[in-house]
Predicted model as a PDB file, atoms N, CA, C, CB and O in Angstrom, pLDDT in the B-factor column:
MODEL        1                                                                  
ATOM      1  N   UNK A   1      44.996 239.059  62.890  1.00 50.00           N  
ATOM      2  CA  UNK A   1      45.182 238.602  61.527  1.00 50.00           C  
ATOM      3  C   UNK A   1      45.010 239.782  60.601  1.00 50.00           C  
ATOM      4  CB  UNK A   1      44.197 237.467  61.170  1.00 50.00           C  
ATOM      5  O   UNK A   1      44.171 240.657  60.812  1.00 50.00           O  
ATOM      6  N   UNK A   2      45.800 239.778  59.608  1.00 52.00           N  
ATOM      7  CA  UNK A   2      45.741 241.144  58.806  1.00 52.00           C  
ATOM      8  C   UNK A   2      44.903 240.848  57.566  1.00 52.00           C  
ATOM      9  CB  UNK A   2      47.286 241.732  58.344  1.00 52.00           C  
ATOM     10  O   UNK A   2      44.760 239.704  57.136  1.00 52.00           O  
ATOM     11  N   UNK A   3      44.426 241.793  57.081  1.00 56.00           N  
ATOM     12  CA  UNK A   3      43.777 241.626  55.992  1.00 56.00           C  
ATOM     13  C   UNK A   3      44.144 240.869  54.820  1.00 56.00           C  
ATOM     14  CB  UNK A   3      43.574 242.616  55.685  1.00 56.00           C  
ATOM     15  O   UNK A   3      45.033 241.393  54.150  1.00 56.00           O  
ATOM     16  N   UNK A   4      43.569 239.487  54.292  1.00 54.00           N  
ATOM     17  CA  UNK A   4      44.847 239.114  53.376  1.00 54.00           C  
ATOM     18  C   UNK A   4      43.768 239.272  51.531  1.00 54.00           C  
ATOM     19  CB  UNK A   4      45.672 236.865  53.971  1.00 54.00           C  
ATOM     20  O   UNK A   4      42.705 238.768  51.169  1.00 54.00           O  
ATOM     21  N   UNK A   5      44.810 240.252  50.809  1.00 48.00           N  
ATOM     22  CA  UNK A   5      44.637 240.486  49.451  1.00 48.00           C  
ATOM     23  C   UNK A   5      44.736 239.242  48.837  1.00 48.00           C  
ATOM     24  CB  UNK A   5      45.554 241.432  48.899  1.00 48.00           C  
ATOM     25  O   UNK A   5      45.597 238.444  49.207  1.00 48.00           O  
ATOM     26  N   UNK A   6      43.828 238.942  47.796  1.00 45.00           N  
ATOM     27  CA  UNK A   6      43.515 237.939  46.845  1.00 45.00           C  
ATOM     28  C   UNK A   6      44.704 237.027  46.063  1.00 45.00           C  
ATOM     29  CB  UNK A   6      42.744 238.664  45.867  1.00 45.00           C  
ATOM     30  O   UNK A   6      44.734 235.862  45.665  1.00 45.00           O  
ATOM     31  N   UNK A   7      45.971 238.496  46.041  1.00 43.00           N  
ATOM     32  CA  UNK A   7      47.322 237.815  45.380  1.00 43.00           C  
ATOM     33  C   UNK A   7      48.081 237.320  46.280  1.00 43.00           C  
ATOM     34  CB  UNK A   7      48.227 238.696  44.607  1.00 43.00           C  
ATOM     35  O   UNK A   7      48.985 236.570  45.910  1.00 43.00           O  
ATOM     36  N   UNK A   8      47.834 237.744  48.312  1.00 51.00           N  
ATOM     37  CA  UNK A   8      48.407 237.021  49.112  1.00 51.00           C  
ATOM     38  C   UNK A   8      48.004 236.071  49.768  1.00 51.00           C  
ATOM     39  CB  UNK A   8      48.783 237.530  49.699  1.00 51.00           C  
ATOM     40  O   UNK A   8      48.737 235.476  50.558  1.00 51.00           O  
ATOM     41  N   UNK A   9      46.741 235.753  49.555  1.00 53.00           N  
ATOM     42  CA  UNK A   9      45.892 234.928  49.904  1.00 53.00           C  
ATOM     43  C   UNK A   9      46.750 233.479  49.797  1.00 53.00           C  
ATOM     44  CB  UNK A   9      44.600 235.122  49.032  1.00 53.00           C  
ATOM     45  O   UNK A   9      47.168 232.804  50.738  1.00 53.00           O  
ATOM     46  N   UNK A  10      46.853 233.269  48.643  1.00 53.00           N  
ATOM     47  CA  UNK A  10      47.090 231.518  48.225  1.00 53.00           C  
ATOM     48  C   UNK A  10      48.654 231.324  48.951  1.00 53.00           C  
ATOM     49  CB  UNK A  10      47.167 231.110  46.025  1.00 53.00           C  
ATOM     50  O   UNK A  10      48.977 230.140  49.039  1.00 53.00           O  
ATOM     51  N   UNK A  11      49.511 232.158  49.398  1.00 56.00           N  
ATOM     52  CA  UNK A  11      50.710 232.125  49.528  1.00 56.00           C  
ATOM     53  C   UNK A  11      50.690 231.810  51.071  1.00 56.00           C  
ATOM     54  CB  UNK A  11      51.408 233.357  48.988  1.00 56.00           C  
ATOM     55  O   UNK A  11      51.395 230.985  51.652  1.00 56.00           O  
ATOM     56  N   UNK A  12      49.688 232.679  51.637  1.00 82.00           N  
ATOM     57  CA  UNK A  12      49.442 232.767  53.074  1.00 82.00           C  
ATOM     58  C   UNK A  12      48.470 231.997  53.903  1.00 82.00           C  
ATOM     59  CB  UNK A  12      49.142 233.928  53.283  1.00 82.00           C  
ATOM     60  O   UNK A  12      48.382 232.382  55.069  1.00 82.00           O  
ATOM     61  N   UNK A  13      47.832 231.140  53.599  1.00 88.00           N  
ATOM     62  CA  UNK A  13      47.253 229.951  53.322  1.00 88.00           C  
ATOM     63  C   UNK A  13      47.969 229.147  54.173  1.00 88.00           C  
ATOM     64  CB  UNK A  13      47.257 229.537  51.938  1.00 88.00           C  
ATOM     65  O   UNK A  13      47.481 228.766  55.237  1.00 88.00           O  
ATOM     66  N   UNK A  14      49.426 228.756  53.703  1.00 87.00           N  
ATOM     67  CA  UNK A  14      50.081 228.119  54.946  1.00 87.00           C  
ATOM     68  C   UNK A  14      50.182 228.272  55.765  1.00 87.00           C  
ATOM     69  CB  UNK A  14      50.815 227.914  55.113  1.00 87.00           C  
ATOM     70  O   UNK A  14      50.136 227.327  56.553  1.00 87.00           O  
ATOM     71  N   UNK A  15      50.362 229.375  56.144  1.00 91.00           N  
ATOM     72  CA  UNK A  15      50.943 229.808  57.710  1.00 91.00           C  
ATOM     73  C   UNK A  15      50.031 230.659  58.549  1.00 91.00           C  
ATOM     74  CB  UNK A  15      52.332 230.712  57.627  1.00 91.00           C  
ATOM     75  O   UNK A  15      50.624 231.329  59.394  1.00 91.00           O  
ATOM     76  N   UNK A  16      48.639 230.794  58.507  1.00 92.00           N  
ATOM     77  CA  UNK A  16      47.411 230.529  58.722  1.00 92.00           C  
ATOM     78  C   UNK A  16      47.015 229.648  60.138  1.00 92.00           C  
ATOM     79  CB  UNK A  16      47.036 229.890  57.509  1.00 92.00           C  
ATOM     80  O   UNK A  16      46.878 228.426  60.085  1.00 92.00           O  
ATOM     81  N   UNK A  17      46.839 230.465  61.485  1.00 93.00           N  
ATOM     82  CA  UNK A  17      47.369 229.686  62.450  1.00 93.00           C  
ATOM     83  C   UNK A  17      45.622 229.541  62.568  1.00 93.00           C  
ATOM     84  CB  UNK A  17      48.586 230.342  63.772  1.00 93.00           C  
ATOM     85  O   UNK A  17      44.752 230.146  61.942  1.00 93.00           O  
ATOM     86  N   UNK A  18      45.502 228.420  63.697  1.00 94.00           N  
ATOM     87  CA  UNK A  18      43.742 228.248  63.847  1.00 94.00           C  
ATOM     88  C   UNK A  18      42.967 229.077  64.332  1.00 94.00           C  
ATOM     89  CB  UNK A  18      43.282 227.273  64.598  1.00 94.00           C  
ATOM     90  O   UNK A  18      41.741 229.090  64.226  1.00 94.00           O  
ATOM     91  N   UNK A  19      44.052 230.257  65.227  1.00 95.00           N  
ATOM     92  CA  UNK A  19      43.415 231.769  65.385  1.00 95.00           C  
ATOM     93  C   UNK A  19      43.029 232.490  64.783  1.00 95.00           C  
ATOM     94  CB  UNK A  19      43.860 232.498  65.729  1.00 95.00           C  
ATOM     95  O   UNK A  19      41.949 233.065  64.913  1.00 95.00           O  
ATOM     96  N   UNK A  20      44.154 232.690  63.641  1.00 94.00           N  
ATOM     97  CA  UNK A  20      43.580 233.164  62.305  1.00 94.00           C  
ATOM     98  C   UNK A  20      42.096 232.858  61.895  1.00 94.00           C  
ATOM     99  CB  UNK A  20      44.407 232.579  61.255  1.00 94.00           C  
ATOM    100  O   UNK A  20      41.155 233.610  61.641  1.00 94.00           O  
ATOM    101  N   UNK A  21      42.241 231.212  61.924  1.00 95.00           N  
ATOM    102  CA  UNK A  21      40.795 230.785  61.035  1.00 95.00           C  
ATOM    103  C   UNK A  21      39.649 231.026  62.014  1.00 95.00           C  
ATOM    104  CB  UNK A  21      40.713 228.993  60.489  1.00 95.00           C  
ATOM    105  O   UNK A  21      38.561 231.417  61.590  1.00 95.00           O  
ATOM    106  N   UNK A  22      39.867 230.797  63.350  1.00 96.00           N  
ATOM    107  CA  UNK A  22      38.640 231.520  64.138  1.00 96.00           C  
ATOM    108  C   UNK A  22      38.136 233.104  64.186  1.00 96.00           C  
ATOM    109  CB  UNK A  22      38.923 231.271  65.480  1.00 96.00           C  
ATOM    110  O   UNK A  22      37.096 233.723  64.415  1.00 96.00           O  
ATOM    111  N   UNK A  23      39.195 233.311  63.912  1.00 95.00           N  
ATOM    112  CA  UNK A  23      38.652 235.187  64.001  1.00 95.00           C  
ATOM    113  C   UNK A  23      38.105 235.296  62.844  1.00 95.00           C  
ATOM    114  CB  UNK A  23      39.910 236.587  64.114  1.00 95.00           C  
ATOM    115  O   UNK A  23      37.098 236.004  62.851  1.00 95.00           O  
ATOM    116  N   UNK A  24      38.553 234.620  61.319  1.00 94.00           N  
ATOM    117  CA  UNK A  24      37.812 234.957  59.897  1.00 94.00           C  
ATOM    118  C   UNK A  24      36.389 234.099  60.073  1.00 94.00           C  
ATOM    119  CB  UNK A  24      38.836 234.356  58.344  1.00 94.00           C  
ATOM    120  O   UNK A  24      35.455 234.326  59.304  1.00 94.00           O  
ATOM    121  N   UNK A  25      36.292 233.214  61.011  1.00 95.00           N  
ATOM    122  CA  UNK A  25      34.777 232.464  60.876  1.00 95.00           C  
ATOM    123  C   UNK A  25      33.718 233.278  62.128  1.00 95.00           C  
ATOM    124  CB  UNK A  25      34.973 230.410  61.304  1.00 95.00           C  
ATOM    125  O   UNK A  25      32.530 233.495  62.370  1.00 95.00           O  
ATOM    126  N   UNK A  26      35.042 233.515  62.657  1.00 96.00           N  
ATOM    127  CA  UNK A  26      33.833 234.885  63.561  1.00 96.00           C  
ATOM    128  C   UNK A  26      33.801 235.996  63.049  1.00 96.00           C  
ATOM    129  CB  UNK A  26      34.158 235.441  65.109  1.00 96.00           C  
ATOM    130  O   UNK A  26      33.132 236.749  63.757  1.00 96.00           O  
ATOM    131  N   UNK A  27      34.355 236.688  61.793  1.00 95.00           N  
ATOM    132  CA  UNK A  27      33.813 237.744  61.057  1.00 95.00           C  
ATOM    133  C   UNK A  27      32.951 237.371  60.490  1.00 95.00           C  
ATOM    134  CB  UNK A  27      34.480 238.356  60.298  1.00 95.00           C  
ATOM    135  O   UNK A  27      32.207 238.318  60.236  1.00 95.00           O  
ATOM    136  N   UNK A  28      32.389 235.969  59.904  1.00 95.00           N  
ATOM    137  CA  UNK A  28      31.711 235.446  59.075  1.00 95.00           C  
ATOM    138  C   UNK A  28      30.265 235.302  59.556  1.00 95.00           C  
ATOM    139  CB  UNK A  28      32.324 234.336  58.727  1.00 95.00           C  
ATOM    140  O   UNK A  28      29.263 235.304  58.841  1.00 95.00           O  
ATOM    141  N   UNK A  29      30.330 235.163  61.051  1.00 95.00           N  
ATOM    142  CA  UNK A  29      29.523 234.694  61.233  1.00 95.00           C  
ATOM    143  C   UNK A  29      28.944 236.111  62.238  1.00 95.00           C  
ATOM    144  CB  UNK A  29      29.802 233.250  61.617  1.00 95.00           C  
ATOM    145  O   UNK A  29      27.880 235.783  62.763  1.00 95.00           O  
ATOM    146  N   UNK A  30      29.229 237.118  62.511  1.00 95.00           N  
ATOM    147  CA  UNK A  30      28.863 238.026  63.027  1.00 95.00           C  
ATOM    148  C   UNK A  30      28.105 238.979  61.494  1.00 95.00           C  
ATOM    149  CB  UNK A  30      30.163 238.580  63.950  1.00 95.00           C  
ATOM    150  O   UNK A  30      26.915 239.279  61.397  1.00 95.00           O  
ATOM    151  N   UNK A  31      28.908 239.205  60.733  1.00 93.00           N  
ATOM    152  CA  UNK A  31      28.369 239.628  59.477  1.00 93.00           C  
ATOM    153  C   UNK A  31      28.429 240.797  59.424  1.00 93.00           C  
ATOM    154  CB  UNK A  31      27.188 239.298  59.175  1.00 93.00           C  
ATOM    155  O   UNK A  31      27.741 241.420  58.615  1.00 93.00           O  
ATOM    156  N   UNK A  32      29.479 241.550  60.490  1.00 92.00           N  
ATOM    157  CA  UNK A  32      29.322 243.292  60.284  1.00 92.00           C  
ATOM    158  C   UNK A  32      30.403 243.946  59.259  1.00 92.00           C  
ATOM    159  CB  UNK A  32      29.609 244.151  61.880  1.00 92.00           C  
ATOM    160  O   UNK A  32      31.466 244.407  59.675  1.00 92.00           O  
ATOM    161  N   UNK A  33      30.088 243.947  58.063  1.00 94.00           N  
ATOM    162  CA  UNK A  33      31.091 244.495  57.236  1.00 94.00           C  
ATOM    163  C   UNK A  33      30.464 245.289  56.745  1.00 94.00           C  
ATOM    164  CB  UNK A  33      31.774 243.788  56.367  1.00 94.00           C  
ATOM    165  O   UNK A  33      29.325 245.164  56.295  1.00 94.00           O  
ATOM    166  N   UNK A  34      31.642 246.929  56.785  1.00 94.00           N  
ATOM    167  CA  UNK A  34      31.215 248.279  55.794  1.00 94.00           C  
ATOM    168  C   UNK A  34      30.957 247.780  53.973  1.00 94.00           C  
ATOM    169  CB  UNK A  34      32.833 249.619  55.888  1.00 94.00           C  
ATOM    170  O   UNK A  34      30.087 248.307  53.280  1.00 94.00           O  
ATOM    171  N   UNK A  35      31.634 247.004  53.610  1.00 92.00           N  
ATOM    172  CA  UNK A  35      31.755 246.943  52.339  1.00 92.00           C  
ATOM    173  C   UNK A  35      31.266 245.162  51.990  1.00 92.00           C  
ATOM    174  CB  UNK A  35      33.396 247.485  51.950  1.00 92.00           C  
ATOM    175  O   UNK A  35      31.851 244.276  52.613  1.00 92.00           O  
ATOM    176  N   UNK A  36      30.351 244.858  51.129  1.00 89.00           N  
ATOM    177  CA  UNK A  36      29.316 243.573  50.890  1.00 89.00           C  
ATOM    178  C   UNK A  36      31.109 242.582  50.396  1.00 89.00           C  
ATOM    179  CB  UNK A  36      27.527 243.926  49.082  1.00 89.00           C  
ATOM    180  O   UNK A  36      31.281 241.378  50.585  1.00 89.00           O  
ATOM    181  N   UNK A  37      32.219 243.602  49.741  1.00 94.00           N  
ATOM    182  CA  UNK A  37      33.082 242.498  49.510  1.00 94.00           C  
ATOM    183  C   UNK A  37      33.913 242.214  50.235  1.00 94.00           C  
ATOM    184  CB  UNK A  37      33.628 242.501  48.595  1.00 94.00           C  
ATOM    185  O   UNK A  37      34.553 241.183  50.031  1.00 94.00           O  
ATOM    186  N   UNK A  38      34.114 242.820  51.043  1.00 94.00           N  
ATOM    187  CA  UNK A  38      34.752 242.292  52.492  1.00 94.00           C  
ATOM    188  C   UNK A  38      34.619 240.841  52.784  1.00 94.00           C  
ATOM    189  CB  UNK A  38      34.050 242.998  53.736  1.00 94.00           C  
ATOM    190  O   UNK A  38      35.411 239.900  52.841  1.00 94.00           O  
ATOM    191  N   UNK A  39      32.886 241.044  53.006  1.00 93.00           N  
ATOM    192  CA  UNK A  39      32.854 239.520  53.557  1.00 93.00           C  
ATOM    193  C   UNK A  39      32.765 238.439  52.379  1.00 93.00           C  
ATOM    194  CB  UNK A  39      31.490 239.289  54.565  1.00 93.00           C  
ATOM    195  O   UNK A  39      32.586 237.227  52.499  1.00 93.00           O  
ATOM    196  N   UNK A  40      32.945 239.224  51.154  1.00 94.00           N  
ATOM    197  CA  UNK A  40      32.523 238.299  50.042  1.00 94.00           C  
ATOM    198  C   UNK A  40      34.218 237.468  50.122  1.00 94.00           C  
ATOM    199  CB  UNK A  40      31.949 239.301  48.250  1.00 94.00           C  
ATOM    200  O   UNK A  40      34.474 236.286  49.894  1.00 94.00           O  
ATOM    201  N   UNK A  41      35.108 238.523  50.504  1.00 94.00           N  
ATOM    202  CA  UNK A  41      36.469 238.190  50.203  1.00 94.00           C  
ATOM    203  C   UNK A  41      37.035 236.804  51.412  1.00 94.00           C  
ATOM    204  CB  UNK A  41      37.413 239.809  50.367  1.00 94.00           C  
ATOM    205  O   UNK A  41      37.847 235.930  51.108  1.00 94.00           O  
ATOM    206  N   UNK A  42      36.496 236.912  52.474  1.00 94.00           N  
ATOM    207  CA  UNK A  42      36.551 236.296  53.569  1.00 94.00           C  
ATOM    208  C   UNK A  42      35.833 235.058  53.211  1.00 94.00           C  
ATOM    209  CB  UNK A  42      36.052 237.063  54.682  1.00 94.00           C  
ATOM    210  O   UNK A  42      36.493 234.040  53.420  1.00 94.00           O  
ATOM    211  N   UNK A  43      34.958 234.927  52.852  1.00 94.00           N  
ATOM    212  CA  UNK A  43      33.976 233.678  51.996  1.00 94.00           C  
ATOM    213  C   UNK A  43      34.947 232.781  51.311  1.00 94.00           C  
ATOM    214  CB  UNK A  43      32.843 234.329  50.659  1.00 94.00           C  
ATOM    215  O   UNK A  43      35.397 231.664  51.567  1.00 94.00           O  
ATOM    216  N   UNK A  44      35.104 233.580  50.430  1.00 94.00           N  
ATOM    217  CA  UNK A  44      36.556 232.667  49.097  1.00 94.00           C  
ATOM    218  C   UNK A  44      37.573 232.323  50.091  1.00 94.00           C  
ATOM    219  CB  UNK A  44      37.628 233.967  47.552  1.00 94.00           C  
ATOM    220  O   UNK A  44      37.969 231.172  49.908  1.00 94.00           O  
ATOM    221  N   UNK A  45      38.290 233.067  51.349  1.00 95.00           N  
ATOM    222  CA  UNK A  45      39.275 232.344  51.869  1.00 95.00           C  
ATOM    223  C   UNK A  45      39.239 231.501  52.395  1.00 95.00           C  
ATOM    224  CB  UNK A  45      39.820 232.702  52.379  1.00 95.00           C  
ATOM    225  O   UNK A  45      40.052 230.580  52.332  1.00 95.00           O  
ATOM    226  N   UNK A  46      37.781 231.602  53.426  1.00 95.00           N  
ATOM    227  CA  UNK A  46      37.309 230.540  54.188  1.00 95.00           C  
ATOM    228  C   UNK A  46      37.073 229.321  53.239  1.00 95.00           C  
ATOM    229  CB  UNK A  46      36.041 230.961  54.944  1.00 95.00           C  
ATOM    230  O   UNK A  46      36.999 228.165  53.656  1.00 95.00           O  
ATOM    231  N   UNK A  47      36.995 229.576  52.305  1.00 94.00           N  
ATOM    232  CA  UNK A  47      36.544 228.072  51.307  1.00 94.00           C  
ATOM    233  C   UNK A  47      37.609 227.884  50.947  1.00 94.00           C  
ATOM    234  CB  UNK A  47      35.505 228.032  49.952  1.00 94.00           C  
ATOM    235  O   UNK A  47      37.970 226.725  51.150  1.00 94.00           O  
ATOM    236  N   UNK A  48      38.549 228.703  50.338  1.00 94.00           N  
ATOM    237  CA  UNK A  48      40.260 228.368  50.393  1.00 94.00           C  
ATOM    238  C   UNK A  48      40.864 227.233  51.192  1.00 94.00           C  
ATOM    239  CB  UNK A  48      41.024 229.569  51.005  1.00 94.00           C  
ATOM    240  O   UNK A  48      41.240 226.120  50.826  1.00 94.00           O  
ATOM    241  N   UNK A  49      40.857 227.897  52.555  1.00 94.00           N  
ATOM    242  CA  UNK A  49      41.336 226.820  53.409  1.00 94.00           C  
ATOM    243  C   UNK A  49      40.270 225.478  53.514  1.00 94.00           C  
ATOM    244  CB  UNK A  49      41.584 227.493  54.883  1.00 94.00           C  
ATOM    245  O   UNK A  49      40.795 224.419  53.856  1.00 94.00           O  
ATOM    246  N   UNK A  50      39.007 225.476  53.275  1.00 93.00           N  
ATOM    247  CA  UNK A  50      38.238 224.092  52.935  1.00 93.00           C  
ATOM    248  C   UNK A  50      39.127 223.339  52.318  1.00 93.00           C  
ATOM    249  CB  UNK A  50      36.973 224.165  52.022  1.00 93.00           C  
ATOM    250  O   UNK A  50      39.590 222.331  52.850  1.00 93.00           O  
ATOM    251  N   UNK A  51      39.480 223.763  51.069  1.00 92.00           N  
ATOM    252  CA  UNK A  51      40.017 222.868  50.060  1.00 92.00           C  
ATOM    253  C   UNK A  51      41.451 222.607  50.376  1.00 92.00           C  
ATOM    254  CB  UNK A  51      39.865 223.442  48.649  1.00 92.00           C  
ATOM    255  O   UNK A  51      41.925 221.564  49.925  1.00 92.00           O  
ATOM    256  N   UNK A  52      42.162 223.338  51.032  1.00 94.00           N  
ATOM    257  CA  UNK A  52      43.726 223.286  50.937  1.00 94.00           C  
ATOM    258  C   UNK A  52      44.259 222.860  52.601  1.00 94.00           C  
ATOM    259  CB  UNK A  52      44.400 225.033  50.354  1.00 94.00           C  
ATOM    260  O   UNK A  52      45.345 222.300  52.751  1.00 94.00           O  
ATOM    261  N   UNK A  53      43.487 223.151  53.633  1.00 93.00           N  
ATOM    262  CA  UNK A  53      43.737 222.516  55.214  1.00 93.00           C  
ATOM    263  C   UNK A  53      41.851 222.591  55.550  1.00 93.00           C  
ATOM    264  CB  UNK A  53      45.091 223.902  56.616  1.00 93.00           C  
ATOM    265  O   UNK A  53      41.027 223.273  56.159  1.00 93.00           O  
ATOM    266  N   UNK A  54      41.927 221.600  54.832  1.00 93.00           N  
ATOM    267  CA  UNK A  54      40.550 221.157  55.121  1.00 93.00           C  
ATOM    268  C   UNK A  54      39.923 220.956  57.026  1.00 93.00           C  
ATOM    269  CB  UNK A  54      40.565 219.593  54.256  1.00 93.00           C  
ATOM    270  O   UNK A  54      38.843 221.289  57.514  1.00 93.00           O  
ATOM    271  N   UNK A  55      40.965 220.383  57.586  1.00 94.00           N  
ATOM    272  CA  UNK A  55      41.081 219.907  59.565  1.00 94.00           C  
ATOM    273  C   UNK A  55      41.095 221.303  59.815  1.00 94.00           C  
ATOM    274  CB  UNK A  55      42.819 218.884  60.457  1.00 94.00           C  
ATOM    275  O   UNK A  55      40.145 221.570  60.551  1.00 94.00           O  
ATOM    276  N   UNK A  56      41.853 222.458  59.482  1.00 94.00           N  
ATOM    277  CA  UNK A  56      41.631 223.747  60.455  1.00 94.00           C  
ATOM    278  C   UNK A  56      40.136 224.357  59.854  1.00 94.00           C  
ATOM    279  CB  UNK A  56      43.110 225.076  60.288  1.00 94.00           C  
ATOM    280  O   UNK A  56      39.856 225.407  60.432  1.00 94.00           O  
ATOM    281  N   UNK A  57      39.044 223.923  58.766  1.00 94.00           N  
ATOM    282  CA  UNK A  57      37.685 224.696  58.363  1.00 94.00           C  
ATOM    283  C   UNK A  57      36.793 223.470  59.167  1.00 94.00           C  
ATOM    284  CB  UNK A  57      37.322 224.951  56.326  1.00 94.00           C  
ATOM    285  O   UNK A  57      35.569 223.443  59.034  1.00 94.00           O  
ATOM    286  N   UNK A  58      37.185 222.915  59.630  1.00 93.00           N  
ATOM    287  CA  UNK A  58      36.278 221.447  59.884  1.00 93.00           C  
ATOM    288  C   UNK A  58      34.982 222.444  60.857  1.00 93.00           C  
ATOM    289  CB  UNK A  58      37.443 219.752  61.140  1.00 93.00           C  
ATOM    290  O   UNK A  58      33.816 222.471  60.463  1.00 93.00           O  
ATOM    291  N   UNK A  59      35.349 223.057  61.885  1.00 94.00           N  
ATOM    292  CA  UNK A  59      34.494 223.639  63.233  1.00 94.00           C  
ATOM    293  C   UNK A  59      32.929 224.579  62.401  1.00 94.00           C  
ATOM    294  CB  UNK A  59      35.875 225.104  64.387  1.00 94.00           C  
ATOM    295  O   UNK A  59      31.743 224.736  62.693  1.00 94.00           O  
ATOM    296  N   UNK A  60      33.923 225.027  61.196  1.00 94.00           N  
ATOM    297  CA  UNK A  60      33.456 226.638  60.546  1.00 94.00           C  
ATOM    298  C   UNK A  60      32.628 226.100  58.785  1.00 94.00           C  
ATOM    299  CB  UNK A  60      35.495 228.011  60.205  1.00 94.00           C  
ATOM    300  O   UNK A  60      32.319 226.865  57.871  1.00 94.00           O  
ATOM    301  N   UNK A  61      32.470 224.585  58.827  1.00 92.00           N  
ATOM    302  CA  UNK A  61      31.785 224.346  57.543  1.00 92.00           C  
ATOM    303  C   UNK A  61      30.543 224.910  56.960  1.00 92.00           C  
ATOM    304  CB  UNK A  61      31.564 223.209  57.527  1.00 92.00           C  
ATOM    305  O   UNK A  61      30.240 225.289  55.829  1.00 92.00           O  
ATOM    306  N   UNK A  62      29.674 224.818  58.549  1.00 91.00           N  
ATOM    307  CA  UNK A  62      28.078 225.353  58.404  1.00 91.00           C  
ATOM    308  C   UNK A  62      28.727 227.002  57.512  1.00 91.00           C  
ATOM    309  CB  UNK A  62      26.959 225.651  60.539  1.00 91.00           C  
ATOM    310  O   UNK A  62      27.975 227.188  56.555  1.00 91.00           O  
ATOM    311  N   UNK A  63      29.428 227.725  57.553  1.00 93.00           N  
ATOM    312  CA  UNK A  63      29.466 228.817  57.005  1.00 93.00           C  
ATOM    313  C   UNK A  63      29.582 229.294  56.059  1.00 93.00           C  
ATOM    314  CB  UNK A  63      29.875 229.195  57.268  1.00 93.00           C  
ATOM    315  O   UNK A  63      29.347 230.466  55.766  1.00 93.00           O  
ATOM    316  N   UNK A  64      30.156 228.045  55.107  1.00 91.00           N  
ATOM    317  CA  UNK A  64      30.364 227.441  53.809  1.00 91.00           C  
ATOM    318  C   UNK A  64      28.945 227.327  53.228  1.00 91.00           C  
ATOM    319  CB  UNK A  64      31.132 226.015  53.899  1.00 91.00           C  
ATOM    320  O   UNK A  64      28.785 227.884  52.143  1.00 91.00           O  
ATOM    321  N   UNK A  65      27.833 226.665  53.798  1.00 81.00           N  
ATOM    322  CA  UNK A  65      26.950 225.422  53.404  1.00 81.00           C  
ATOM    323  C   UNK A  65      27.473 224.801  51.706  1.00 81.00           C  
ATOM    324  CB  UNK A  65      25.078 226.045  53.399  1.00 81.00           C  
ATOM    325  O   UNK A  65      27.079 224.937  50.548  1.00 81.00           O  
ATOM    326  N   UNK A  66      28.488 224.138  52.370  1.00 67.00           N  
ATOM    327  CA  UNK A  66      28.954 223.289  51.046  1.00 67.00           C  
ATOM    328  C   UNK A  66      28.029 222.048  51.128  1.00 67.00           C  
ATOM    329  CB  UNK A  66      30.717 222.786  51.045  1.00 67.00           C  
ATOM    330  O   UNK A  66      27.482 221.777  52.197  1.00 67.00           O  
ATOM    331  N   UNK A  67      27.878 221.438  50.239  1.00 62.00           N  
ATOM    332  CA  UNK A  67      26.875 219.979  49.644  1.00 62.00           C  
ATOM    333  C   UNK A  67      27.471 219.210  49.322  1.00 62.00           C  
ATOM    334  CB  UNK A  67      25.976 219.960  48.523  1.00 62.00           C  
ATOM    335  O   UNK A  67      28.402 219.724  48.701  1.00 62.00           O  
ATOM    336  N   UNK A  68      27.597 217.801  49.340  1.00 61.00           N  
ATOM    337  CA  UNK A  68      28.418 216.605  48.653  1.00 61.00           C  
ATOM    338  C   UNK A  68      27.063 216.784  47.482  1.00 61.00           C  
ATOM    339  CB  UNK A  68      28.730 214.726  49.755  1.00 61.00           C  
ATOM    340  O   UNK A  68      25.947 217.018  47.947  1.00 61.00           O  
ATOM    341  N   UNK A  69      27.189 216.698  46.434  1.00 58.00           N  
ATOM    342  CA  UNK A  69      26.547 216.533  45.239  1.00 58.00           C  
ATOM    343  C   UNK A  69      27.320 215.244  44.247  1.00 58.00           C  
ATOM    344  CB  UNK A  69      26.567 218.046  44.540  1.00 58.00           C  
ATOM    345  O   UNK A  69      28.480 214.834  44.263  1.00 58.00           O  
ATOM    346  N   UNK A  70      26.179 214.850  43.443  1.00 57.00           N  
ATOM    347  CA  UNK A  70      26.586 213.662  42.312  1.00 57.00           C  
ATOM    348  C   UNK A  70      26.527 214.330  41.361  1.00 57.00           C  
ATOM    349  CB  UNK A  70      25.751 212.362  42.067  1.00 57.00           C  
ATOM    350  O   UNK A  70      25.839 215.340  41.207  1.00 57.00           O  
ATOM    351  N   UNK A  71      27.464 213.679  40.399  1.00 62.00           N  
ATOM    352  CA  UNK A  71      27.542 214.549  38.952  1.00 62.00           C  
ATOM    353  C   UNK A  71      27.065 213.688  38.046  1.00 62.00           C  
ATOM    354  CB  UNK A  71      29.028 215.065  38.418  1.00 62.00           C  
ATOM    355  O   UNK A  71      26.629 214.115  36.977  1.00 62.00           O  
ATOM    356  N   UNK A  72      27.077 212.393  38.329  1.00 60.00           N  
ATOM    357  CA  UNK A  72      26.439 211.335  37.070  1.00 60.00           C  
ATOM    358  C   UNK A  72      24.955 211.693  37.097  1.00 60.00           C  
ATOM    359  CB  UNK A  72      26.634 209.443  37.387  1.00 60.00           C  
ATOM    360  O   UNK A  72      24.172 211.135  36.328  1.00 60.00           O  
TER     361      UNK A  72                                                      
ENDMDL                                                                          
END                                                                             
């Protein structure tokens, strides 16, 4: 999977195979990045695909720690 930039991100999103999403949740979860925004950038995608193919982040949520929260 190639590195995907912030402006190709949302485009590439689709076609985003579940290999893809395993290798970005095993960068995530190994945690070895030269640069703190690397993985910051990998974070936002991984939550990307939360919101937009929610079934391919299902395995990789704990990495998220997203919350159901109430707003009332």
């Amino acid at each position: 999977m190639k590195t995907l930039t912030k402006a190709s991100a949302s485009r590439d999103i689709a076609v985003l195979t579940s290999e893809d999403v395993a290798e970005l949740a095993d960068r995530l979860e190994v945690d070895d990045y030269t640069d703190p925004f690397e993985g910051l950038n990998d974070w936002h995608l991984l939550r990307s695909l939360a919101f937009q193919r929610p079934e391919m982040v299902e395995p990789y949520l704990h990495l998220l720690d997203m919350e159901a929260y109430d707003e009332a």
